[in-house]
DSSP file (Angstrom, degrees, kcal/mol; ACC not computed):
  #  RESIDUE AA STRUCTURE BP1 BP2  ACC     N-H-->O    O-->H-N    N-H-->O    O-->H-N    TCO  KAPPA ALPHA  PHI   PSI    X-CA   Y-CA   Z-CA
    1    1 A X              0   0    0      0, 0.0     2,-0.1     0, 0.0     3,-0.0   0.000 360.0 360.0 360.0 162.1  -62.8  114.2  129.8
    2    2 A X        -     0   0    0      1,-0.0     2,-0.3     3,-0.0     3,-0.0  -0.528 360.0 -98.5 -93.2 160.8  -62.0  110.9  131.6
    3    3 A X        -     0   0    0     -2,-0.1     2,-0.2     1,-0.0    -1,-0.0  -0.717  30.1-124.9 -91.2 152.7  -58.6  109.5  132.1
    4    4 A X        -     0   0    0     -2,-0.3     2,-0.3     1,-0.0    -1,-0.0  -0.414  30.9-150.3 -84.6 153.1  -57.7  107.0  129.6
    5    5 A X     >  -     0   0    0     -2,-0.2     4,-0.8    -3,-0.0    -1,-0.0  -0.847  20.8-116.9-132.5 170.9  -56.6  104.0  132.0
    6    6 A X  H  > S+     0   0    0     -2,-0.3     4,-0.8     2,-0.2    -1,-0.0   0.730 106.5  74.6 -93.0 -18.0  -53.9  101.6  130.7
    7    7 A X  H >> S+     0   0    0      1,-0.2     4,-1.8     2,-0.2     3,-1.0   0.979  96.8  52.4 -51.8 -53.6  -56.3   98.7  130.7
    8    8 A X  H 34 S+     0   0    0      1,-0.3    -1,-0.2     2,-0.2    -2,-0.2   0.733 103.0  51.8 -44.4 -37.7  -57.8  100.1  127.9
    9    9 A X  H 3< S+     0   0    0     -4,-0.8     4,-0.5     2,-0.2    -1,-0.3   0.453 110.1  46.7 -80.0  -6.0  -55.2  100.5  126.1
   10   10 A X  H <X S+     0   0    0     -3,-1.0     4,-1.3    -4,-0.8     3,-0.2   0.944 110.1  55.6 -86.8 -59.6  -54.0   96.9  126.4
   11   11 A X  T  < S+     0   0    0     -4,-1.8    -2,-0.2     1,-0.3    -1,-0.1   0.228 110.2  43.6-100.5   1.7  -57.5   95.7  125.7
   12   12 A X  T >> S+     0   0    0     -3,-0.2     3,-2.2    -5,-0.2     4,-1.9   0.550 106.0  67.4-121.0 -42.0  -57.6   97.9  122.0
   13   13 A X  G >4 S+     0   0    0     -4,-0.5     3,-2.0     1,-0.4     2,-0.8   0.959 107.4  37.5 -56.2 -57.2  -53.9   96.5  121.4
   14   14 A X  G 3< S+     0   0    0     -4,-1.3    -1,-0.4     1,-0.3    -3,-0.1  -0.230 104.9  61.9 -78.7  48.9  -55.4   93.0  121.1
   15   15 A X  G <4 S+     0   0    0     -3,-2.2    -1,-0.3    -2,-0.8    -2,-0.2   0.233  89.1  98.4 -92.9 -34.2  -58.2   93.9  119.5
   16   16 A X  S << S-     0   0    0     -3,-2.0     2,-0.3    -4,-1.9     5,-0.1  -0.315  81.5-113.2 -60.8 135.3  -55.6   95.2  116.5
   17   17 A X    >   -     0   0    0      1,-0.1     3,-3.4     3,-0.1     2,-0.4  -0.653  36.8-102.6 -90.5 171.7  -55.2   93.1  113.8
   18   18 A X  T 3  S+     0   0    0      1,-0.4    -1,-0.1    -2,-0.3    -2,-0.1   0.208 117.7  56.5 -81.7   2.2  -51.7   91.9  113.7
   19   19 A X  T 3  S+     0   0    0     -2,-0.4     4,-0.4     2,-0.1    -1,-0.4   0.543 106.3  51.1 -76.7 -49.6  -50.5   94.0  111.0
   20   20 A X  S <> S+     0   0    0     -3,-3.4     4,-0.6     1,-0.1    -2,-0.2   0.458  87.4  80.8-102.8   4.7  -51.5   97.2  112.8
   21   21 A X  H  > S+     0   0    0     -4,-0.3     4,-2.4     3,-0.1     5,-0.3   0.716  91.6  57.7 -67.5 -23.9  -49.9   96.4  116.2
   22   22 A X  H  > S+     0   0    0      2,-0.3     4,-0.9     1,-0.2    -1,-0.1   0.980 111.4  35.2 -50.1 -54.7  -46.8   97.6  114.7
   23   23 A X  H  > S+     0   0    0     -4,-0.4     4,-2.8     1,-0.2    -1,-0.2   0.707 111.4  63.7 -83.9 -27.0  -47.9  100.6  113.9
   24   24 A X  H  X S+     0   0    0     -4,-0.6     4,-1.2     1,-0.2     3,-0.4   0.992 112.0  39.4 -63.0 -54.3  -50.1  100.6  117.3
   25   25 A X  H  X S+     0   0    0     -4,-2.4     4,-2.1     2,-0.2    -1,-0.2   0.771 102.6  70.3 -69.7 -30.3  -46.6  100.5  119.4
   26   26 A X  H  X S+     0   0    0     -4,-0.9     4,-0.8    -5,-0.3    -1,-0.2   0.821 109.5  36.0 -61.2 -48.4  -44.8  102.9  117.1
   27   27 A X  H  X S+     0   0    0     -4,-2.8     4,-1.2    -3,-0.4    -1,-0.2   0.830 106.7  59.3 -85.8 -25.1  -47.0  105.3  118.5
   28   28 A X  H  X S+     0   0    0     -4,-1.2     4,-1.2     2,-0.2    -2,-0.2   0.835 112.2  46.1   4.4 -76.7  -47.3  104.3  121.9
   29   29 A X  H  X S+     0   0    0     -4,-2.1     4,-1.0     2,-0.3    -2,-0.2   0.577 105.5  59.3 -60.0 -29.6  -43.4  104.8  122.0
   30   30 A X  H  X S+     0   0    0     -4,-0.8     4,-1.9    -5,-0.2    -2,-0.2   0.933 105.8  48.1 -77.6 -39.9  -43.6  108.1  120.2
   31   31 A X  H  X S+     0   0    0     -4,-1.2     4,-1.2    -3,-0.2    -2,-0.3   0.823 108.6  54.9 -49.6 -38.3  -45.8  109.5  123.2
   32   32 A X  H >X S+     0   0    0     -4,-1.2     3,-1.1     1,-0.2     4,-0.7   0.996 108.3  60.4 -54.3 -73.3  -43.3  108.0  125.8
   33   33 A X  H >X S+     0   0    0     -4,-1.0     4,-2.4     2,-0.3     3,-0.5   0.718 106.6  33.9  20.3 -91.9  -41.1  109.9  123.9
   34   34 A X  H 3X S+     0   0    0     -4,-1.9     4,-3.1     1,-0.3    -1,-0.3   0.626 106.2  65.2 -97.9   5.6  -42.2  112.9  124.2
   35   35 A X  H << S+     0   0    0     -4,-1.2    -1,-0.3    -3,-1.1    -2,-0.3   0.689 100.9  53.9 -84.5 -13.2  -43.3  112.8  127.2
   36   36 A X  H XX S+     0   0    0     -4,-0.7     4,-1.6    -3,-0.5     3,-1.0   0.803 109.7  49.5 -58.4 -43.9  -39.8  112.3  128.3
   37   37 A X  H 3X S+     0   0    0     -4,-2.4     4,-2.2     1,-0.3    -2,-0.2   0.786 106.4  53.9 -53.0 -45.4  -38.7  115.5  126.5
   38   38 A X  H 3< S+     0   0    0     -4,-3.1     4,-0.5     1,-0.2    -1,-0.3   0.396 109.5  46.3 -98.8  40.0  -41.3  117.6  127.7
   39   39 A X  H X> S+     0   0    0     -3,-1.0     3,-3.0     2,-0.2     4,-1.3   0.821 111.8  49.1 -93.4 -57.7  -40.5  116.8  131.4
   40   40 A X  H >X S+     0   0    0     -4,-1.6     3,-2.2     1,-0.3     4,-1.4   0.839 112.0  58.2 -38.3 -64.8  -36.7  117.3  131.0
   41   41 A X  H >X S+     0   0    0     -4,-2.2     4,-1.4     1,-0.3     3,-0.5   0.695 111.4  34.9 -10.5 -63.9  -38.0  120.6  129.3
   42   42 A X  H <> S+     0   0    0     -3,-3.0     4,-1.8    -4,-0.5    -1,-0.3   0.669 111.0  64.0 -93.6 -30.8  -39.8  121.8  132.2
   43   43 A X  H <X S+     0   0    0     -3,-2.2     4,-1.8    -4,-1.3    -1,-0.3   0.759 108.2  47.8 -77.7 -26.4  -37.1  120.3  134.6
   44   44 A X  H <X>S+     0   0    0     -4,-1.4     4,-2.0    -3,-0.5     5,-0.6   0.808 106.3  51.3 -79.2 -50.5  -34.8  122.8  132.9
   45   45 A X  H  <5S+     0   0    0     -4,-1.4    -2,-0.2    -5,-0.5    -1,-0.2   0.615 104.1  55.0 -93.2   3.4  -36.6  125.4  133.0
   46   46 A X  H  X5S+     0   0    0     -4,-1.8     4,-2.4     3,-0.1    -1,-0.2   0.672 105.4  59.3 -24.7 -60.4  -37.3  125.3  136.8
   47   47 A X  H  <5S+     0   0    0     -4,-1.8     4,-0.4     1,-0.2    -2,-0.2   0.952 103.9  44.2 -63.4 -50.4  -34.0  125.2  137.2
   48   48 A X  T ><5S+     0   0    0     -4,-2.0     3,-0.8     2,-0.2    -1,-0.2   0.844 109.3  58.8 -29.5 -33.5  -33.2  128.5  135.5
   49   49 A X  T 34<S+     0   0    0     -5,-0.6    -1,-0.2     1,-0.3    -2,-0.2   0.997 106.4  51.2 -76.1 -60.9  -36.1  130.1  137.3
   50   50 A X  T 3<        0   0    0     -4,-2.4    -1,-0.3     1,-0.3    -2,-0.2   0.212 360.0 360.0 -46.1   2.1  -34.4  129.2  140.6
   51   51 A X    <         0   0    0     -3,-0.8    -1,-0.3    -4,-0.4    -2,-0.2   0.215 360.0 360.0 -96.2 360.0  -31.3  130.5  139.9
């Protein structure tokens, strides 16, 4: 697979009509999300393994 590049995803956000940006950010922000979680996750569980 390619990486998704972020242009792309800016260039699909305005393509949504304005009704479905909403929903379009909503998810956007739920990936951030959990993409914070699973680092912390992993950051944790390094440390344990090193102790």
């Amino acid at each position: 697979m390619f990486p998704k590049e972020k242009n792309s995803t800016k260039e699909g956000y305005f393509h949504l009509a304005p009704e479905d940006r909403l929903e379009f950010e909503l998810e956007n922000q739920e990936k951030e999300e959990k993409e914070i979680i699973t680092e912390k996750v992993f950051d944790r569980l390094k440390e344990k393994d090193s102790q």
